[in-house]
Structure formats: C-alpha cells, structure tokens
N, CA, C and O of each residue as an XYZ file, in Angstrom:
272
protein
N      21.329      2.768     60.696
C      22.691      3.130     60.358
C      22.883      2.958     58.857
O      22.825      1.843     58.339
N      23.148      4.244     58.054
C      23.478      4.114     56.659
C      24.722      3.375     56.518
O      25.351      3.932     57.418
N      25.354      2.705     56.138
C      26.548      2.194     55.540
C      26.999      2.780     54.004
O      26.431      2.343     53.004
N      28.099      3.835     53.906
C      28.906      4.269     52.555
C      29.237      3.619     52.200
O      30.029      2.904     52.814
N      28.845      3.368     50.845
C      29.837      2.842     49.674
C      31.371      3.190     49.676
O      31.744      4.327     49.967
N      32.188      2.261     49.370
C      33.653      2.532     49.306
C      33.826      2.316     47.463
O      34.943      2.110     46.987
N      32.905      2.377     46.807
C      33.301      2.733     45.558
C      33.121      3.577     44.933
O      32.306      4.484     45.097
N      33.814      3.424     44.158
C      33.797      5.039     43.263
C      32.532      5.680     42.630
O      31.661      4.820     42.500
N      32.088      7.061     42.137
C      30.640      6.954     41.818
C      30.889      6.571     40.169
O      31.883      6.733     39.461
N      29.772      6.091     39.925
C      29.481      5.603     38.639
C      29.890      6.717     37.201
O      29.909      7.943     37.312
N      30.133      6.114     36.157
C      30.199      7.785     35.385
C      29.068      7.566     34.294
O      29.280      7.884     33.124
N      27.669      6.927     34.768
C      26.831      6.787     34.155
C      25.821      6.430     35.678
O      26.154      6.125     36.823
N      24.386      6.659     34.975
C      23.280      5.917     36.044
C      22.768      5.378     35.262
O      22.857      5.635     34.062
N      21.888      4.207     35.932
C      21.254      3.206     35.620
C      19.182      3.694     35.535
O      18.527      3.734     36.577
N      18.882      3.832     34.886
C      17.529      3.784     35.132
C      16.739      2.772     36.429
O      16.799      1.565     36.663
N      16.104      3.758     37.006
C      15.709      2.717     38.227
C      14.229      2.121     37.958
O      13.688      1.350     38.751
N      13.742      2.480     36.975
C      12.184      1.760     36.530
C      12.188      0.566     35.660
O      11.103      0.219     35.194
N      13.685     -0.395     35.252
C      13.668     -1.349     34.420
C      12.859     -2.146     34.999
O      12.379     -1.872     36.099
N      12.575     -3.291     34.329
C      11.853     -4.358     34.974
C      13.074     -5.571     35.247
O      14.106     -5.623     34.577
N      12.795     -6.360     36.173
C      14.193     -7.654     36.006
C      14.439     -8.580     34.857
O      15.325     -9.434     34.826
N      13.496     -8.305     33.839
C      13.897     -8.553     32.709
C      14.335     -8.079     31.747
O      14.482     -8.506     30.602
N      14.537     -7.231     32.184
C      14.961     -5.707     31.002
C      16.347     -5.472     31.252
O      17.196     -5.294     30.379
N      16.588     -5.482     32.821
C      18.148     -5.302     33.416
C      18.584     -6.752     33.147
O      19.741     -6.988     33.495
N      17.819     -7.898     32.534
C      18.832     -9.323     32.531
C      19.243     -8.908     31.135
O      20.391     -9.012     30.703
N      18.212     -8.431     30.473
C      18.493     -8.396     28.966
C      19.914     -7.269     28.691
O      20.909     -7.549     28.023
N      19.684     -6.141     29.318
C      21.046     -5.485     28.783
C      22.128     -6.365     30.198
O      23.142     -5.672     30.269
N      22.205     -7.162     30.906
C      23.187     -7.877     31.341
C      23.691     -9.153     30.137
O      24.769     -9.631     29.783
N      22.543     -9.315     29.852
C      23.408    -10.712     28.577
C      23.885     -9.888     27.580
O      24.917    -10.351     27.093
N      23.463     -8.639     26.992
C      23.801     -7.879     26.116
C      25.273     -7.288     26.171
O      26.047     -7.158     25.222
N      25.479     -6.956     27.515
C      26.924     -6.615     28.009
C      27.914     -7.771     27.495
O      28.881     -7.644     26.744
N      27.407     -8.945     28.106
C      28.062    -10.429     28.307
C      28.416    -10.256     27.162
O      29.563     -9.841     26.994
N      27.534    -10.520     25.953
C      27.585    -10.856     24.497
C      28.831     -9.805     23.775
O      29.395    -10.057     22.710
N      29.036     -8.830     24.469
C      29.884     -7.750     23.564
C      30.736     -8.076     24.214
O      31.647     -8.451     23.475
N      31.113     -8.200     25.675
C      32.534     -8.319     26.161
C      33.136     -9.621     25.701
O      34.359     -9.664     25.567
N      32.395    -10.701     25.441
C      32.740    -12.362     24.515
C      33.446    -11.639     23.045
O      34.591    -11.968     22.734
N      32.914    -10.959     22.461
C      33.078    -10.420     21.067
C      34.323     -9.399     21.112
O      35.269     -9.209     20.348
N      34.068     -9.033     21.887
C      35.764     -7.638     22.047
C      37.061     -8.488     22.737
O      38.281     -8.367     22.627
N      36.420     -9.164     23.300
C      37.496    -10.007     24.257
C      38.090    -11.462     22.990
O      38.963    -12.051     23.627
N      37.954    -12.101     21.712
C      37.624    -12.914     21.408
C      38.536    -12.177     20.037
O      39.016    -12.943     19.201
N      38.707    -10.814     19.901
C      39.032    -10.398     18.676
C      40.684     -9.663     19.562
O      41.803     -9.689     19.050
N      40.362     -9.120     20.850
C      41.549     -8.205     21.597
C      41.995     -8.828     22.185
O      43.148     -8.515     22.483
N      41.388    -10.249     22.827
C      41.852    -10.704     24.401
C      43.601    -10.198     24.703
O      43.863     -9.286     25.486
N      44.297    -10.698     24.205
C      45.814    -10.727     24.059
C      46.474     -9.025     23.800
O      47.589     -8.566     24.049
N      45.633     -8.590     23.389
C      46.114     -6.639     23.312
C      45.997     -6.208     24.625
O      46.835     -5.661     25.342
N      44.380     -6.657     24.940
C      43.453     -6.115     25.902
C      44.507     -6.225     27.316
O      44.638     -5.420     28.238
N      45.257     -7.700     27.052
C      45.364     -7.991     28.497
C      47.113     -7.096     28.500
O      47.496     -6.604     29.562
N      47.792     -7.021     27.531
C      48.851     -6.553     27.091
C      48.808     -4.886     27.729
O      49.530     -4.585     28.680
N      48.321     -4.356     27.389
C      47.504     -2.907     27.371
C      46.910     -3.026     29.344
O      46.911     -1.912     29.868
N      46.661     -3.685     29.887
C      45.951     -4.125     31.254
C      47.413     -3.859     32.125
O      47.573     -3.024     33.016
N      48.421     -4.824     31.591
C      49.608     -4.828     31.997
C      50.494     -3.901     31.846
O      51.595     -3.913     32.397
N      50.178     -3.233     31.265
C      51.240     -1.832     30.709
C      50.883     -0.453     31.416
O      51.348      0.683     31.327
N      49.788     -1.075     32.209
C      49.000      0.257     32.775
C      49.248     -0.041     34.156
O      49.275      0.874     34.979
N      49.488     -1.607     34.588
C      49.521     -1.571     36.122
C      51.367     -1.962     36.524
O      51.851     -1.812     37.646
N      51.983     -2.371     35.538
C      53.414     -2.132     35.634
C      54.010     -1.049     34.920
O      54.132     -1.477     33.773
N      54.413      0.022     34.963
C      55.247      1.390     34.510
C      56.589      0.792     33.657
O      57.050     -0.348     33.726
N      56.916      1.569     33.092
C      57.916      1.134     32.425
C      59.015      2.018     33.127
O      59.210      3.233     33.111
N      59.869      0.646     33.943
C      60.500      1.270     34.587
C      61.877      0.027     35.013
O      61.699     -1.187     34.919
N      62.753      0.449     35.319
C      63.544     -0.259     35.076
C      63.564     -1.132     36.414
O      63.376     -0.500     37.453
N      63.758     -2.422     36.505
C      64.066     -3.455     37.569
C      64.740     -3.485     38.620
O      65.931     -3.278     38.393
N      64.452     -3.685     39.873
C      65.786     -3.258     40.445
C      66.601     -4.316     40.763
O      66.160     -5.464     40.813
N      67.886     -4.008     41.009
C      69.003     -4.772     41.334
C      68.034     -6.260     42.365
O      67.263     -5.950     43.272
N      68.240     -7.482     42.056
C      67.730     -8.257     42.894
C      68.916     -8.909     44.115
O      69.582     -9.817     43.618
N      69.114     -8.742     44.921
C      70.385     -9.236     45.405
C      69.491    -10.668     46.597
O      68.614    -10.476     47.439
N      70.136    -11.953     46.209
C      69.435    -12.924     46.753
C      69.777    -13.089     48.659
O      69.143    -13.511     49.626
N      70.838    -12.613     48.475
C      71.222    -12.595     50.091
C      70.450    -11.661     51.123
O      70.493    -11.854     52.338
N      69.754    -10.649     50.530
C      69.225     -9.635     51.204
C      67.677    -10.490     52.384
O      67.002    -11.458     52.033
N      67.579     -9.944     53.333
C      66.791    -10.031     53.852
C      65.059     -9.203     53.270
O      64.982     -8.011     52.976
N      63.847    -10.188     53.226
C      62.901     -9.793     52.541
C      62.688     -8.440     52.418
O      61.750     -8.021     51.739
C-alpha cells in the first residue's frame, strides 16, 4: 500500500546521489544562514509572518455576554 503525501510538491528537488555527509553539510549550511537572516530580521521577519496570517481587517464587536 503506497501512502500520499499530504504536502505540497517541492518548488525545487533535491539531488538523490548526495552522500549523508554532503546533505549534513548543506543542512548546517541552511542552519548557518537562517541564524544570520534571522539575527539581522528576526523582529521584521516575524512582523511581516503576522501581517500575512492576520489581514488587515477590522475587529469585531466583542460582546462579553454572548455565548462562545
């Protein structure tokens, strides 16, 4: 029985002949840049994160008596 992926497809492939040291090396390499972008943006990055998953949109009326 195959089992589907429920994720999305990639918008890149991976070479499948690395060796496991080759795929650790561009994994710390990743690490090392996302420390460095994250370290100079963190606070934009996460600003910009939030602006994309809340709309700018106005609040609604909160009325405390209401049932959930």
């Amino acid at each position: 029985m195959t089992r589907r992926s429920t994720l999305p497809s990639p918008l890149f492939t991976v070479p499948s002949h690395w060796s496991p040291e080759q795929a650790l090396a561009v994994l710390e390499s990743l690490h090392a840049v996302r420390e460095a972008v994250w370290a100079v943006y963190g606070p934009q990055a996460q600003q910009a994160w939030r602006d994309q998953l809340v709309p700018d949109s106005a609040v609604p009326d909160f009325d405390p008596d209401a049932p959930f």
